[in-house]
C-alpha positions as CSV (number, residue, x, y, z in Angstrom):
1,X,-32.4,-23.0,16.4
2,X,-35.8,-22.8,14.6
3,X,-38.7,-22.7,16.3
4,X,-41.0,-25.6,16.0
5,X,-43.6,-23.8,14.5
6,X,-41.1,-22.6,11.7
7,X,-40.0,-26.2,11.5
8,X,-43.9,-27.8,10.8
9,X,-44.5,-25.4,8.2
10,X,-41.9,-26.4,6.3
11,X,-41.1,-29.9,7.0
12,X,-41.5,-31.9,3.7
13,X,-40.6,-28.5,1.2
14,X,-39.3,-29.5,-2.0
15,X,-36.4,-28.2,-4.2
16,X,-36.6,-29.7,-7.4
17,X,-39.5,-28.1,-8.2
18,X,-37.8,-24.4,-7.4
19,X,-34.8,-25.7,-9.5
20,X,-36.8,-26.8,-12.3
21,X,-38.8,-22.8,-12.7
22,X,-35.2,-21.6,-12.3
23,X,-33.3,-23.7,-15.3
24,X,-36.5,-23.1,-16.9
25,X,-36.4,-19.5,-17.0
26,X,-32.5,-20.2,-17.9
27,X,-31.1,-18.0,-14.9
28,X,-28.7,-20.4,-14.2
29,X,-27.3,-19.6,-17.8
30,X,-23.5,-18.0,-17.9
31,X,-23.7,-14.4,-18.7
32,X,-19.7,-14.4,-19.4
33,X,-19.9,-11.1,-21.9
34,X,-21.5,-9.6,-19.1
35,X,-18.8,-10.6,-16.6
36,X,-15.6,-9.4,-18.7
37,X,-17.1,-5.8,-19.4
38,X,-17.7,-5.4,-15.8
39,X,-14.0,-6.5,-14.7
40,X,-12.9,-4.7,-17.3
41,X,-14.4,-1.7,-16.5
42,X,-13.4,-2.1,-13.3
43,X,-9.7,-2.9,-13.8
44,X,-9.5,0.4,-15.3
45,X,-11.0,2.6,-12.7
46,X,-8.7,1.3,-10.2
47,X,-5.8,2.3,-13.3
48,X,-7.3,5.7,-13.5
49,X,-7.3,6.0,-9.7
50,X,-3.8,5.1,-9.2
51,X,-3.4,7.2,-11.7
52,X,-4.6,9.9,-10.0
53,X,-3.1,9.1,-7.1
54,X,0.6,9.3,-9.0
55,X,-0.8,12.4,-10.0
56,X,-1.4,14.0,-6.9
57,X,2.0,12.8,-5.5
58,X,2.9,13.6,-1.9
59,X,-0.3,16.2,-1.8
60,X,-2.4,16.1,1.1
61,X,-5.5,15.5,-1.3
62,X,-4.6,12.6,-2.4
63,X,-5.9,10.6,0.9
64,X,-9.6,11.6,-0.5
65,X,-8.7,8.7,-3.3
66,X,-8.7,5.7,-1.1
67,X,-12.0,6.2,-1.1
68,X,-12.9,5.5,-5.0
69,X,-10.0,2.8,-4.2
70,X,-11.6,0.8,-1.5
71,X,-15.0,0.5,-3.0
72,X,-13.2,-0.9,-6.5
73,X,-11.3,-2.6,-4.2
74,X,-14.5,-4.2,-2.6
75,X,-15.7,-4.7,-6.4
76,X,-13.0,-6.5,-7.1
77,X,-13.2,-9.1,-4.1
78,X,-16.8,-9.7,-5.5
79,X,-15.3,-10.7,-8.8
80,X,-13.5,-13.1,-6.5
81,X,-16.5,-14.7,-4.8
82,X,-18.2,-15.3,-7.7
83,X,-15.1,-17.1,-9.7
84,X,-14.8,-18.9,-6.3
85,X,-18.9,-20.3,-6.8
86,X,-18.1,-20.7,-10.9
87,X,-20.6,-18.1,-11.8
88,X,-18.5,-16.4,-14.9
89,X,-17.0,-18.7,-17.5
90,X,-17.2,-23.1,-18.0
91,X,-13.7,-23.6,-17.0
92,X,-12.5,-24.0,-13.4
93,X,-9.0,-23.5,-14.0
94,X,-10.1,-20.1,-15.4
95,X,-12.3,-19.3,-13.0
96,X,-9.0,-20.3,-10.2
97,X,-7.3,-17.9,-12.3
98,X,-9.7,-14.9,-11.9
99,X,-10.2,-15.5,-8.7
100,X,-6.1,-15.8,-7.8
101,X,-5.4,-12.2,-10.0
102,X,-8.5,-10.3,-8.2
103,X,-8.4,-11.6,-4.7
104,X,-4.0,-12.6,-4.3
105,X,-2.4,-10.1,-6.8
106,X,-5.1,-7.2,-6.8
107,X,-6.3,-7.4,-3.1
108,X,-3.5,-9.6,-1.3
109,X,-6.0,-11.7,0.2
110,X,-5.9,-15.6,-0.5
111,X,-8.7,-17.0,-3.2
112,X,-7.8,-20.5,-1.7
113,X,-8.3,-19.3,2.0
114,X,-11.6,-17.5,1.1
115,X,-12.6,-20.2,-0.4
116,X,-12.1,-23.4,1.8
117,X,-14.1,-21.0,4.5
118,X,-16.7,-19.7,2.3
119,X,-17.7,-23.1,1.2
120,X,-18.1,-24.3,4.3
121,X,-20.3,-21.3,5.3
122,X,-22.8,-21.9,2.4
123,X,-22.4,-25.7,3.2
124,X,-24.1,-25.3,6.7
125,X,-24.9,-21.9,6.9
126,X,-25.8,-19.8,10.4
127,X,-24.4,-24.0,12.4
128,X,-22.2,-22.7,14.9
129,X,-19.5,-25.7,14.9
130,X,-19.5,-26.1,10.8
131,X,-20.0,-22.5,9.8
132,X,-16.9,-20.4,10.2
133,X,-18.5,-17.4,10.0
134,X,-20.6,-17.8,13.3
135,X,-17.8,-19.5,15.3
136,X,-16.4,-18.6,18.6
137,X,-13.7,-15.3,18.3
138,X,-13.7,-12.0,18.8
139,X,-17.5,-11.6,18.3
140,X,-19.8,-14.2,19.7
141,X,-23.5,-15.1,18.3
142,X,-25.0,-17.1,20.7
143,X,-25.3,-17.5,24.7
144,X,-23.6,-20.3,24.8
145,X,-20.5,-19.2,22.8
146,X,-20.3,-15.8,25.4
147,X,-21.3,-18.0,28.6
148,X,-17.9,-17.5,31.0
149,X,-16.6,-14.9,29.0
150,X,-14.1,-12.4,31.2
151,X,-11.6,-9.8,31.1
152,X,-12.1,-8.3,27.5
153,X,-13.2,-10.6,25.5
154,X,-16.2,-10.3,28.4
155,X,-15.8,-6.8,27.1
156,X,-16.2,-7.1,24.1
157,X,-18.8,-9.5,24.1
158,X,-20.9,-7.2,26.2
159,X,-20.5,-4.3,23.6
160,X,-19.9,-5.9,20.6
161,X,-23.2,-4.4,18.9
162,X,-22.0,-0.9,20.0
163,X,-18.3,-1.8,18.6
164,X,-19.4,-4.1,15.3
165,X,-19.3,-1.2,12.3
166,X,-15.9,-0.1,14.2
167,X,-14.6,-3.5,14.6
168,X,-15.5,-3.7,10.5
169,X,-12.6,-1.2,10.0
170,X,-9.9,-3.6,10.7
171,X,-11.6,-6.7,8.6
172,X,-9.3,-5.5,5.7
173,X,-5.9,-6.2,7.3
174,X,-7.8,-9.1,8.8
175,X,-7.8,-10.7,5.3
176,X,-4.0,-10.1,4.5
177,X,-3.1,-11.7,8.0
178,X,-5.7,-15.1,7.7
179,X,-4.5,-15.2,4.2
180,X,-1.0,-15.2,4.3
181,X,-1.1,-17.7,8.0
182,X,-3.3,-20.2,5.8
183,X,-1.0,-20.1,2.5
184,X,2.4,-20.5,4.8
185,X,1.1,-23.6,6.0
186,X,0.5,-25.1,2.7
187,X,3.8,-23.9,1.1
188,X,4.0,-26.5,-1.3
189,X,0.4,-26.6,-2.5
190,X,0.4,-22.5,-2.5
191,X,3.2,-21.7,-4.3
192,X,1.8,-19.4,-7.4
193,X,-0.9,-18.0,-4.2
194,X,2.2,-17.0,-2.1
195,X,4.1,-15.4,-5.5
196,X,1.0,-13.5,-6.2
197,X,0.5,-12.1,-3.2
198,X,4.5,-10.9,-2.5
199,X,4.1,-9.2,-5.9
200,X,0.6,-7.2,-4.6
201,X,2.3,-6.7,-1.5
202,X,5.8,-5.4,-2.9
203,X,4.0,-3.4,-5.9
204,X,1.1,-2.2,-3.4
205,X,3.4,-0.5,-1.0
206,X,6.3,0.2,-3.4
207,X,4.0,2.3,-5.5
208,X,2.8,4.4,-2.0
209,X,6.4,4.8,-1.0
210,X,7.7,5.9,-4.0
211,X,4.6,8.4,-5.0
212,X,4.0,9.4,-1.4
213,X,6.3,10.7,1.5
214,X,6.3,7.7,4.2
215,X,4.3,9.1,6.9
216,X,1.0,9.5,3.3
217,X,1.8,5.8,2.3
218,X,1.2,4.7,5.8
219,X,-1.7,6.8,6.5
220,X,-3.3,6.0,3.1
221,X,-2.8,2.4,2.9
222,X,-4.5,2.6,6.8
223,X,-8.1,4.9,5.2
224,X,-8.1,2.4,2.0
225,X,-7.7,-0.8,4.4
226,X,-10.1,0.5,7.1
227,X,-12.8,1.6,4.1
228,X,-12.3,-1.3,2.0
229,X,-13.1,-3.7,5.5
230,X,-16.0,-1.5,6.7
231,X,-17.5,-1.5,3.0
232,X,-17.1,-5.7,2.4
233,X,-18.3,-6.2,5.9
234,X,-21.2,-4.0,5.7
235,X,-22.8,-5.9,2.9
236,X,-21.7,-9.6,4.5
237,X,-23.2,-8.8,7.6
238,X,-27.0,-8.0,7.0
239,X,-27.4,-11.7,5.7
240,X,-27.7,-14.0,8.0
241,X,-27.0,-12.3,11.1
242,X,-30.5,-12.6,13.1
243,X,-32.0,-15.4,11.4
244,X,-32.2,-19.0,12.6
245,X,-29.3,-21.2,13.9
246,X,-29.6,-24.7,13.2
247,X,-27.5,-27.4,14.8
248,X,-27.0,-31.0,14.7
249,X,-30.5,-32.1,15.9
250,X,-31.7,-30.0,13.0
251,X,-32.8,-32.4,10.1
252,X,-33.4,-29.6,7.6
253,X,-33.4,-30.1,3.6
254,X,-31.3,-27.8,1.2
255,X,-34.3,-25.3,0.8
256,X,-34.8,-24.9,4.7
257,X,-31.0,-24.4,5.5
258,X,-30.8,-22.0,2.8
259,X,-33.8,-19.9,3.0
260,X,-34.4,-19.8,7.3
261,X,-31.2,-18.9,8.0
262,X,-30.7,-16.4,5.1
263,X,-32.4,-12.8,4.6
264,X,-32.6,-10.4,1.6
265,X,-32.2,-6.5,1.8
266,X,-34.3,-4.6,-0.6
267,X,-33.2,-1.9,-2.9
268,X,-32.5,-1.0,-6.5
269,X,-29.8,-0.4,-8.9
270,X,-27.4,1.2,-6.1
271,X,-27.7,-1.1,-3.6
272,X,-27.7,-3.8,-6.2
273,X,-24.3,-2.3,-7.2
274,X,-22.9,-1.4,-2.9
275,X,-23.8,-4.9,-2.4
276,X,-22.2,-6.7,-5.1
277,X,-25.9,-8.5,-5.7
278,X,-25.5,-10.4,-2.4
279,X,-28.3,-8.5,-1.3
280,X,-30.2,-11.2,-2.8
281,X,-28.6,-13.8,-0.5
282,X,-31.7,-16.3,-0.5
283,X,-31.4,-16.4,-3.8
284,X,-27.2,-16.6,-4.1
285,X,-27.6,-19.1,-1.0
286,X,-30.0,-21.4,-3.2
287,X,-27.9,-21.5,-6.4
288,X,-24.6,-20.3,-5.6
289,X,-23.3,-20.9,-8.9
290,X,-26.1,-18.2,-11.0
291,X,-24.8,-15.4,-11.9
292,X,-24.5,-12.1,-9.9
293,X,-26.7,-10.4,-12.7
294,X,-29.5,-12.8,-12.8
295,X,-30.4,-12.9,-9.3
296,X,-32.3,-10.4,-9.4
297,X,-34.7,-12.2,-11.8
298,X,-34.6,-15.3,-9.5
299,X,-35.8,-13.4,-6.7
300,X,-39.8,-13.0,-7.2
301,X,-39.9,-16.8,-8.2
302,X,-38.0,-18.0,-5.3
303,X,-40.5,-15.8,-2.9
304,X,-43.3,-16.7,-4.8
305,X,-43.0,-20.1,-4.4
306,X,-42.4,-19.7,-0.5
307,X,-45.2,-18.0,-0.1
308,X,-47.1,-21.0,-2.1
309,X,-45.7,-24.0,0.1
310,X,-45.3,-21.4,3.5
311,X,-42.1,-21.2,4.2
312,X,-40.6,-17.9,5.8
313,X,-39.2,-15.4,3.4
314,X,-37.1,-12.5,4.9
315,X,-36.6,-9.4,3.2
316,X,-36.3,-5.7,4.5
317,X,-34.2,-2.7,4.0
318,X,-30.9,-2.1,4.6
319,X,-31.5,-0.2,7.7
320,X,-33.8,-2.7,9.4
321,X,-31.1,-5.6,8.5
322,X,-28.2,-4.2,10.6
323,X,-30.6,-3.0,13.0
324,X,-32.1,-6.9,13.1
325,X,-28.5,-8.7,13.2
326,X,-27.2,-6.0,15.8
327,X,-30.4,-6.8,18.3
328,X,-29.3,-10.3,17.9
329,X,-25.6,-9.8,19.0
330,X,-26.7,-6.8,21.6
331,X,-29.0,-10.4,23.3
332,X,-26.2,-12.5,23.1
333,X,-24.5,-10.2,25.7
334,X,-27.3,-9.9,27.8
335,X,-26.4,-12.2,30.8
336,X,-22.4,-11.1,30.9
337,X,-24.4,-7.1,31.2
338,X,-26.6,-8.7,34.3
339,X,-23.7,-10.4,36.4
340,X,-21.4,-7.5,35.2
341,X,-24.1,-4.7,36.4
């Protein structure tokens, strides 16, 4: 929860006049040219990599290529967020459509699924009962969700900063399991979902088997899962993990909810490119529908105009932001580590 003194500085902020230097400066402009050379180019790396990988055949070396395979992978999933937040084109049935054929057909993970959670995420970001991403599972993020915890989720809870990067490895399969549990129990309404995902599924492993004695498929669709969850993880978990946790006794404005509970990780080009621009996540978390490329722009306006009416602005390098959200986990275990000592 914010601390009161966070809460007095900010109390009474305003976020028409942020929107208003933001249309302004027309960031929140489509940049749709933009958007279709980059999936394009990107469709056809992942076709020269499978290429490669039909190439290579039952070789050994052709396990080094789910690497280049889960990062386009991950690229690809970004696509996918940002059709799911409108950012490409003016059509919502197209952007359904790229969303469907990057995150069902390329990456058998359901754009519906992703959706209905992410939504609610960016609707109450960092609230422990409305924000899906900080609620009670494997990993805990406060005291109160790892209060009574025994056995091994005790366990886990107690190392879960030592275990999170690890953990990260399995988010990939992760996806393919929520996904298809969500779509079977809205058959009806998930029809073209549940047809796009059995043909990624059947064309995903059909292509390993038939290119790749069984024991390679298995072992190569295990390296480009593990890599493809530790990379999308890794750039989802530096940005809110660590920052403030609101709850219901929180009467916050959109500007406070987004900014406290949000933090930035510096860089250039590269990390720009690793992180898919959610590095920027103040920014994304303000105007979720601008696109990926202009945030970037937004940035020194949104934290100059923090600085002006004194409201916290988080950004550090990528380092310091895992090592930030993995002290806050590392605390939430503290007093299961006492009565466990």
């Amino acid at each position: 929860m914010a601390q009161p003194s966070v809460l007095s500085a900010t109390r009474g902020s305003d976020f028409s006049p942020l929107l208003r230097e933001i249309k302004t400066a027309g960031l929140l402009e489509r940049r749709t040219a933009a958007y279709a050379m980059a999936i394009g180019i990107n469709v056809a790396l992942m076709g020269i990599t499978w290429a490669g990988i039909a190439v290579l055949g039952s070789s050994w070396w052709v396990l080094l290529l789910a690497l280049p395979l889960g990062i386009l992978t991950t690229r690809a999933a970004f696509f996918g967020h940002d059709a799911g937040h409108q950012q490409i084109a003016g059509s919502r049935k197209l952007h359904d459509w790229i969303g469907m054929l990057h995150g069902n057909l390329l990456l058998g993970m359901s754009y519906g699924w992703w959706n209905d959670k992410h939504n609610r995420h960016h609707a109450n970001p960092n609230h422990t009962d409305k924000d899906p991403d900080v609620g009670e599972g494997i990993l805990v993020w406060t005291r109160e969700q790892a209060s009574g915890r025994e056995g091994l989720e005790g366990w886990l809870s107690r190392n879960q900063a030592r275990i999170f990067f690890p953990l990260l490895t399995l988010e990939g399969f992760n996806l393919k399991v929520s996904s298809i549990n969500f779509l079977l129990k809205r058959r009806r309404e998930s029809k073209t979902e549940l047809g796009l995902m059995a043909a990624h599924l059947g064309l995903y492993f059909g292509a390993l088997f038939v290119i790749m004695s069984p024991g390679q498929a298995v072992l190569f669709a295990l390296i480009h899962h593990m890599i493809f969850g530790l990379h999308l993880g890794s750039v989802f978990a530096p940005n809110h993990k660590g920052m403030e946790m609101p709850d219901d006794d929180t009467n916050w404005g959109h500007l406070e909810k987004q900014v406290l509970t949000s933090r930035n990780v510096n860089g250039g080009i590269v990390i720009d490119w690793m992180m898919g621009g959610l590095n920027y996540q103040i920014e994304h978390h303000l105007f979720p529908s601008m696109p990926r490329a202009n945030l970037r722009f937004a940035q020194p306006i949104v934290r100059e105009y923090c600085e002006r009416i004194g409201m916290p602005y988080v950004s550090t390098g990528l380092i310091d932001s895992y090592r930030m959200g993995l002290r806050h986990m590392h605390e939430v275990g503290h007093e299961l580590r006492e009565q466990h000592a």
